[in-house]
GUGUZA-817574 format. One record per residue (C-alpha): x, y, z; residue in one letter. Coordinates in pm, whole numbers. Layout:
N
+--------+--------+--------+------+
!      x !      y !      z ! rest !
+--------+--------+--------+------+
!      X !      Y !      Z !    a !
...
+--------+--------+--------+------+
This chain:
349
+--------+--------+--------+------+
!      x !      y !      z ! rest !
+--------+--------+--------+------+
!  -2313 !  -3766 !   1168 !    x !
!  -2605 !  -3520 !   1212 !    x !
!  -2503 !  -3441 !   1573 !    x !
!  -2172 !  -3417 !   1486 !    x !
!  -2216 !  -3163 !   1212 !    x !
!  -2513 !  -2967 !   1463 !    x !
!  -2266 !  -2970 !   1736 !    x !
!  -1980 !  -2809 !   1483 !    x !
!  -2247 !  -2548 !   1379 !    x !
!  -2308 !  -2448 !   1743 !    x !
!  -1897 !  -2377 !   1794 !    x !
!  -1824 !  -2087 !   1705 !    x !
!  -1444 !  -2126 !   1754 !    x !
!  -1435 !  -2434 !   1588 !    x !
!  -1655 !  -2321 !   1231 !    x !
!  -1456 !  -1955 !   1231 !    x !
!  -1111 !  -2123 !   1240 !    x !
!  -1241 !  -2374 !    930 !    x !
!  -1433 !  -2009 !    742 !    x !
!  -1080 !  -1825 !    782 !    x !
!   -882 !  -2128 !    657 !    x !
!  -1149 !  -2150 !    391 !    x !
!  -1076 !  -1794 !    316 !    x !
!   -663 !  -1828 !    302 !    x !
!   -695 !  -2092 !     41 !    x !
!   -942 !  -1908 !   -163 !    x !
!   -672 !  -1590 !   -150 !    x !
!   -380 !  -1853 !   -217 !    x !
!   -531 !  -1951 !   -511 !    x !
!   -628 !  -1649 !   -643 !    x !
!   -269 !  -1483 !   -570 !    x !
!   -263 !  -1447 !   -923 !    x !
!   -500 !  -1182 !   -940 !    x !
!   -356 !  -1044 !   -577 !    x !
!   -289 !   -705 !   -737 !    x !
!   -676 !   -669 !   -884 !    x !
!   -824 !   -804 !   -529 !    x !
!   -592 !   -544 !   -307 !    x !
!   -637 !   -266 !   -529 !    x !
!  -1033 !   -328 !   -570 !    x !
!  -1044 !   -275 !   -221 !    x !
!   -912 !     65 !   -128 !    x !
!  -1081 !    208 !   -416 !    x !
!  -1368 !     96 !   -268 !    x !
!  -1341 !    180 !    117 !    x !
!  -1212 !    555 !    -44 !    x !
!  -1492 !    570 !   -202 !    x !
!  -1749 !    439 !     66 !    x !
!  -1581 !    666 !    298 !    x !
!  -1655 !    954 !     47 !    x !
!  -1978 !    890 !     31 !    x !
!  -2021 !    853 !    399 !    x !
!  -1837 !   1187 !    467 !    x !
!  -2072 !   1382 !    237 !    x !
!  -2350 !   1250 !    285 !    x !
!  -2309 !   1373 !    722 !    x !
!  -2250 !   1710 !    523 !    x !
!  -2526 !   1691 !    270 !    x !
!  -2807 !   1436 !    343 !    x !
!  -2998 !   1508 !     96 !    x !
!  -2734 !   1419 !   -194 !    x !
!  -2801 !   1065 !   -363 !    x !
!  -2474 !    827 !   -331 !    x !
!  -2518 !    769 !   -684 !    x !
!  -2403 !   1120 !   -761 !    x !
!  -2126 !   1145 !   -528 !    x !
!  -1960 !    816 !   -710 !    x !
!  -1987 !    999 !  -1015 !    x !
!  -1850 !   1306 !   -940 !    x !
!  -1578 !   1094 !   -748 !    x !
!  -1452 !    889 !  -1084 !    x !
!  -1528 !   1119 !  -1298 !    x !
!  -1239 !   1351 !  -1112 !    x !
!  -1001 !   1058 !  -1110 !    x !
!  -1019 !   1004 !  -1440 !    x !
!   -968 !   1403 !  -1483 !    x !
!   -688 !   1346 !  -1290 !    x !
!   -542 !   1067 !  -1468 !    x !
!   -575 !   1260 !  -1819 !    x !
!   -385 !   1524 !  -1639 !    x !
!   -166 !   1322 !  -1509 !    x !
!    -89 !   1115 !  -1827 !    x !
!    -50 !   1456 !  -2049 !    x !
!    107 !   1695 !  -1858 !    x !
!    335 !   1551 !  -1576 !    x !
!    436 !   1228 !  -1684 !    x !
!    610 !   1366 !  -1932 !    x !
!    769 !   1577 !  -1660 !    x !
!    880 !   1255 !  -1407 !    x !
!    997 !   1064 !  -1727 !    x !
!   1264 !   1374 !  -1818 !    x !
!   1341 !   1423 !  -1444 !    x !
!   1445 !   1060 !  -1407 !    x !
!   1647 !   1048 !  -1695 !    x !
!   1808 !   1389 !  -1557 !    x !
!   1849 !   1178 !  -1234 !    x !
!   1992 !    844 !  -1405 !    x !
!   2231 !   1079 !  -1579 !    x !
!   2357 !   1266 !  -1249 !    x !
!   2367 !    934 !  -1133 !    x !
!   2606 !    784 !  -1370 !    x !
!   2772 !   1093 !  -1395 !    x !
!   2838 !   1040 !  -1034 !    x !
!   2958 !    684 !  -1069 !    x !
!   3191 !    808 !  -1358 !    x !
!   3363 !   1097 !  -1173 !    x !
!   3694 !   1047 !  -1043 !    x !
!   3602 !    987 !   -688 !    x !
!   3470 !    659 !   -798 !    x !
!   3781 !    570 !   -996 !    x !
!   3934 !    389 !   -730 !    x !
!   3627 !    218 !   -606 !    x !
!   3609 !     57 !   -989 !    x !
!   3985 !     31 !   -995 !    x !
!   3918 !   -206 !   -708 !    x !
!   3659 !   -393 !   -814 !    x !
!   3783 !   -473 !  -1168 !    x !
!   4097 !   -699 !   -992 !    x !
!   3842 !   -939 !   -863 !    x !
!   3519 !   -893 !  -1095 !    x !
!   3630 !  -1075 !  -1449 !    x !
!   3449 !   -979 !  -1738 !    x !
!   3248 !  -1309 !  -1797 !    x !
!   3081 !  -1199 !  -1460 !    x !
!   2990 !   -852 !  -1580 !    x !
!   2831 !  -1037 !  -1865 !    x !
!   2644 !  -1253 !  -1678 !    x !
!   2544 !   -963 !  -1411 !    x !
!   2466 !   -744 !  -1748 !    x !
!   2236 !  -1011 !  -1919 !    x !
!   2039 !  -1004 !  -1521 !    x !
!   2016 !   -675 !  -1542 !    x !
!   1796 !   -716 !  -1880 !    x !
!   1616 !   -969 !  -1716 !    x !
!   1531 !   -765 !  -1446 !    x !
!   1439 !   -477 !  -1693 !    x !
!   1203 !   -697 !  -1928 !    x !
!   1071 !   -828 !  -1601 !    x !
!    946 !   -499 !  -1422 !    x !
!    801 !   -345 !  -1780 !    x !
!    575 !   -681 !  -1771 !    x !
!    500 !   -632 !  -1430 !    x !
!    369 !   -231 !  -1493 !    x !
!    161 !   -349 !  -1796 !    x !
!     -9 !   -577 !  -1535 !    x !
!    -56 !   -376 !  -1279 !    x !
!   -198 !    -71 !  -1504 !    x !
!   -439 !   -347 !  -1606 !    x !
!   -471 !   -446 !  -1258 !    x !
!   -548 !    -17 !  -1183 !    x !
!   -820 !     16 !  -1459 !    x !
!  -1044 !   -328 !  -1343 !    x !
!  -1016 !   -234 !   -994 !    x !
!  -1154 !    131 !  -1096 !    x !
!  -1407 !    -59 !  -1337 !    x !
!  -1534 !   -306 !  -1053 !    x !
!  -1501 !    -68 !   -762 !    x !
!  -1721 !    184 !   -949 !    x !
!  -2040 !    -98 !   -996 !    x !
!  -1970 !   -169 !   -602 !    x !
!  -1995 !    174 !   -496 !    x !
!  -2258 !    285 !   -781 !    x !
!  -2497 !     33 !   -672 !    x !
!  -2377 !     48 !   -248 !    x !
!  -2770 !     17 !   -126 !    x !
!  -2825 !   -278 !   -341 !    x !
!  -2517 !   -492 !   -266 !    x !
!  -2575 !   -429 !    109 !    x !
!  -2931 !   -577 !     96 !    x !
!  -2826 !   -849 !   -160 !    x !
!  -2523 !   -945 !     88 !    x !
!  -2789 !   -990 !    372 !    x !
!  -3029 !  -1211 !    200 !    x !
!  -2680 !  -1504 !    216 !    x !
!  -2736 !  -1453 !    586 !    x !
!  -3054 !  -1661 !    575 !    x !
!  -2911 !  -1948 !    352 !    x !
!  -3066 !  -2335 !    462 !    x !
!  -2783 !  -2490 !    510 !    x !
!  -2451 !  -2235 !    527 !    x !
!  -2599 !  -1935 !    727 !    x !
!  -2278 !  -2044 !    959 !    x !
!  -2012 !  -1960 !    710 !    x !
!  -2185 !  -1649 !    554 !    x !
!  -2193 !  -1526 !    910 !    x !
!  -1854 !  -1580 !    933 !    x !
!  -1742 !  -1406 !    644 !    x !
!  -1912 !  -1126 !    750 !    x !
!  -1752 !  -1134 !   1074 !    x !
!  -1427 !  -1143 !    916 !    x !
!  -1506 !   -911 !    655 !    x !
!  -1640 !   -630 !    917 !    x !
!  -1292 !   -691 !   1126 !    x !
!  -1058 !   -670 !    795 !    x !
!  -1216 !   -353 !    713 !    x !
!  -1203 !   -189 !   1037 !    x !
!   -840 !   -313 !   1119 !    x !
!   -663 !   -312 !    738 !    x !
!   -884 !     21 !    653 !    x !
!   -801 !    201 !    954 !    x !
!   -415 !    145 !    941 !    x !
!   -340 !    132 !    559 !    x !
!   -541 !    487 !    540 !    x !
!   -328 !    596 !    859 !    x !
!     15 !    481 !    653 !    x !
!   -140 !    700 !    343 !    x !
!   -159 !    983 !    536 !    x !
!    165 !    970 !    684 !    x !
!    334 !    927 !    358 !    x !
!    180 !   1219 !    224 !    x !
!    303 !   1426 !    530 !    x !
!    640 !   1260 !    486 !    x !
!    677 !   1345 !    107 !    x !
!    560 !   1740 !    193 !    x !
!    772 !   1777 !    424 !    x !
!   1073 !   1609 !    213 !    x !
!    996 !   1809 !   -100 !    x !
!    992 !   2143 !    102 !    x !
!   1341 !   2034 !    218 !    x !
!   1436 !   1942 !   -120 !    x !
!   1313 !   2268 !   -255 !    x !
!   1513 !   2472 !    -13 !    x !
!   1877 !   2282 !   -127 !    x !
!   1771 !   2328 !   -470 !    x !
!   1798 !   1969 !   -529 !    x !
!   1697 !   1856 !   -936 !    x !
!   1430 !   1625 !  -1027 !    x !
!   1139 !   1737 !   -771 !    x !
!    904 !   1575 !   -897 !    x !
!   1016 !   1233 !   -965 !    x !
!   1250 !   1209 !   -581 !    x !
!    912 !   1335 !   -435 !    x !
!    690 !   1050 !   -622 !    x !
!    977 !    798 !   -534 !    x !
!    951 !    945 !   -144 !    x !
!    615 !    907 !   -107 !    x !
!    577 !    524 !   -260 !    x !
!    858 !    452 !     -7 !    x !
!    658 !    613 !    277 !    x !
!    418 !    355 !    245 !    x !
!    649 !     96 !    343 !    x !
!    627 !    143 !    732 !    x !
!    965 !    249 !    878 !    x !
!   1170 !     57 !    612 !    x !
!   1048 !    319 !    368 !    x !
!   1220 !    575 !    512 !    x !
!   1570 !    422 !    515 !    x !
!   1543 !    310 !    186 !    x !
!   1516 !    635 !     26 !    x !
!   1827 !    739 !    246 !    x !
!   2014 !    556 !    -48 !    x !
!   1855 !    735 !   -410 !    x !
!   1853 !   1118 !   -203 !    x !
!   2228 !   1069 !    -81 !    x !
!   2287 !    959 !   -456 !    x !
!   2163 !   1228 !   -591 !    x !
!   2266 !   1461 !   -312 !    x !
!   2580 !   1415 !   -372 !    x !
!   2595 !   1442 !   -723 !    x !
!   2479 !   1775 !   -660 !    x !
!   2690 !   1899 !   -319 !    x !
!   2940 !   1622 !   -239 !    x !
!   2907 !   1507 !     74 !    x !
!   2780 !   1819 !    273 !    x !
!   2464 !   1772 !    143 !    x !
!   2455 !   1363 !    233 !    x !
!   2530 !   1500 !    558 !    x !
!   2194 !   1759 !    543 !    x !
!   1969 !   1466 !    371 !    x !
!   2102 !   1240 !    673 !    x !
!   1997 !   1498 !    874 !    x !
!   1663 !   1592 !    738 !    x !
!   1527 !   1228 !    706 !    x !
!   1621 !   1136 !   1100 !    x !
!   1393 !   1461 !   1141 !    x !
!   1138 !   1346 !    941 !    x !
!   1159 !    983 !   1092 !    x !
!   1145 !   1149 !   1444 !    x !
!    803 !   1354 !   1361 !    x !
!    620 !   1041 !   1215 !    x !
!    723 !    818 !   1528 !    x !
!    670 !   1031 !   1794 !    x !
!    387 !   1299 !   1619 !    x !
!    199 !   1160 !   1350 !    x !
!    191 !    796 !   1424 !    x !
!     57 !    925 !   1774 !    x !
!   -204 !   1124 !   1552 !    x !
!   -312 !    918 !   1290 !    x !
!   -277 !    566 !   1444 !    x !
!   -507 !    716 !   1735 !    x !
!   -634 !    319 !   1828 !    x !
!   -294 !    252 !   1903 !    x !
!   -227 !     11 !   1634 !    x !
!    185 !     87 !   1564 !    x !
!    421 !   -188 !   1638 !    x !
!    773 !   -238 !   1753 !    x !
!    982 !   -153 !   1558 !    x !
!   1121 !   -542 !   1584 !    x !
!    780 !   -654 !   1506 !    x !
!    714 !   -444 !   1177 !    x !
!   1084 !   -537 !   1037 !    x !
!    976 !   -920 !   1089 !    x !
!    643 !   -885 !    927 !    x !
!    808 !   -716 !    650 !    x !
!   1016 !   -940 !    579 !    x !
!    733 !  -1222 !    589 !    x !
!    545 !  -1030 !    364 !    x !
!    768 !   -939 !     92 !    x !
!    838 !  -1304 !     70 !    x !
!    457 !  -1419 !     71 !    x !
!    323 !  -1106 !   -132 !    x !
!    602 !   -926 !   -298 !    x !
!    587 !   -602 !   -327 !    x !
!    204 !   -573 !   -181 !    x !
!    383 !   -763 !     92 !    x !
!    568 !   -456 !    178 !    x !
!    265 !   -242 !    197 !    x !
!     17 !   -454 !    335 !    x !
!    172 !   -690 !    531 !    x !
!    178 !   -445 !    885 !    x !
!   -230 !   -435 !    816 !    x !
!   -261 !   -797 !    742 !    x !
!    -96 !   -893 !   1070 !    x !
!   -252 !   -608 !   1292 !    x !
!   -585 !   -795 !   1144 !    x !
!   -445 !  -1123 !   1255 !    x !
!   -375 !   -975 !   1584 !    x !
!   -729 !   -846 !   1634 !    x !
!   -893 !  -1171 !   1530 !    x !
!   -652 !  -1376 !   1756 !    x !
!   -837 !  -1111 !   2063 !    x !
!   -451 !  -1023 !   2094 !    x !
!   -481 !   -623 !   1987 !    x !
!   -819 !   -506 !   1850 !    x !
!   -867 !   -172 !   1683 !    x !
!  -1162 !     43 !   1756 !    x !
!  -1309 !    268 !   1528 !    x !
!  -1660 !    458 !   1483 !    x !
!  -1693 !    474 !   1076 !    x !
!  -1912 !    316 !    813 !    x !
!  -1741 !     19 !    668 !    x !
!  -1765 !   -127 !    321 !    x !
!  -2007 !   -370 !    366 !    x !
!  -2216 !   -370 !    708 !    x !
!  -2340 !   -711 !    762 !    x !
!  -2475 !   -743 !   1114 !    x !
!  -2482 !  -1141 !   1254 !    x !
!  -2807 !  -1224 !   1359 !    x !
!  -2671 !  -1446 !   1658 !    x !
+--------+--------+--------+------+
């Protein structure tokens, strides 16, 4: 039994397959808290990479104080954001539901509900109705948990990053356990890889979505469409959905562009997202993915798929990340990158 267990310690292959399926099961059984977890994180490797980025600037400057400064401004932010232009995206998107069921009213969709009331009976529009409030109740339950979900990760993200030093040098000492130095090893292996292969992509897909929704609101702004604010918020949550993002909004901006210029201006929207598609494939993908990390577009759709149906929503957002991690564990694809990470645990093999 004691060779046995030696000669499992001394395969590397063998213990790192059991740590990562160790790992999945933890996750699995923590899904429940999947929102907390994921959100934790980026905070974090923001904030790390904050700190990292000023401190090449000014080394001199204590970490402690740039954390400060950091959450103090979000939460500046979030006052802001809370007092002065939430009110703002709740009125534009009840201006946009309005246009929108103005537009369903008008008489070019007469026919279309002409149509559909010979084979729709009304016991079915009941049914569909009492969904819809399901739905509804549903998605209110789900924002109250994730704004919990928001504040704890800012809460625990803030103790990470406040005490940085500390938690690196407390992390090490598991490195030197008795009996599991094997698996601690291995988490950190797996832990340096996630960071450098989820980080590097999921803060590549951030930055394209910002680019996406700048450039969409300056088009926006120049056909004087309505409701700025709220298309551009729904834009750039979209964008973060690798490629299916930007189809999906083709559906809400041809809604509401037509409601404003009939179908010339479905035509121009048409026109304006294949541009903006066409600059994040072939320009800032290119730029921002510089290890060469984007996927068929085959590939992302299937992963996408898995995801939502694994994760949900996250699924959506994560999932590309998730599997270009997979891929550089698996020695298929591996990212390269020359920045701090999170959590720098060095293996003493």
């Amino acid at each position: 039994m004691g060779q046995a267990w030696d000669k499992f310690k001394e395969n590397t292959t063998a213990h790192r397959l059991v740590t990562l399926c160790l790992i999945i099961l933890v996750l699995y059984a923590a899904r429940s808290m999947m929102n907390t977890i994921l959100l934790t994180f980026i905070f974090t490797y923001l904030i790390v990479h904050l700190i990292r980025f000023t401190q090449k600037k000014i080394p001199s400057l204590p970490a402690q104080i740039i954390v400060v400064f950091a959450y103090l401004l979000v939460i500046a932010i979030i006052y802001f954001a809370i007092t002065i232009y939430v009110p703002i995206l709740i009125k534009q998107i009840v201006k946009m539901s309005h246009s929108l069921i103005k537009f369903y009213q008008s008489d070019d969709m007469n026919w279309i509900s002409r149509y559909l009331s010979r084979y729709i009976s009304n016991s079915e529009i009941t049914t569909q109705a009492k969904h819809g409030v399901t739905i509804l109740v549903h998605a209110l339950t789900n924002f109250g948990t994730l704004t919990i979900a928001f504040f704890m990760s800012l809460i625990m993200s803030f103790f990470y990053t406040i005490e940085l030093n500390s938690m690196t040098e407390f992390s090490h000492t598991f490195l030197h356990s008795r009996h599991l130095s094997w698996l601690f090893e291995d988490i950190a292996y797996f832990g340096n890889k996630f960071v450098n292969t989820f980080g590097v992509v999921l803060e590549a897909q951030f930055f394209i979505a910002l680019c996406n929704t700048a450039m969409t609101m300056i088009c926006l702004i120049i056909m004087k469409m309505p409701q700025i604010i709220a298309l551009g918020l729904m834009v750039f949550i979209l964008s973060l959905i690798p490629v299916a993002g930007v189809i999906i909004s083709l559906i809400p901006l041809s809604l509401v562009a037509y409601s404003v210029g009939g179908i010339r201006y479905v035509i121009y929207i048409f026109i304006i997202i294949m541009i903006i598609h066409a600059i994040e494939a072939y320009i800032l993908n290119p730029k921002f993915m510089s290890s060469k990390t984007e996927l068929p577009i085959f590939y992302t759709f299937v992963v996408l798929l898995a995801g939502e149906h694994f994760l949900g929503t996250w699924g959506l957002i994560v999932g590309v990340p998730i599997f270009t991690f997979l891929l550089d564990i698996l020695g298929v694809k591996s990212v390269k990158r020359k920045k701090p990470q999170i959590l720098k645990i060095e293996s003493k093999k």
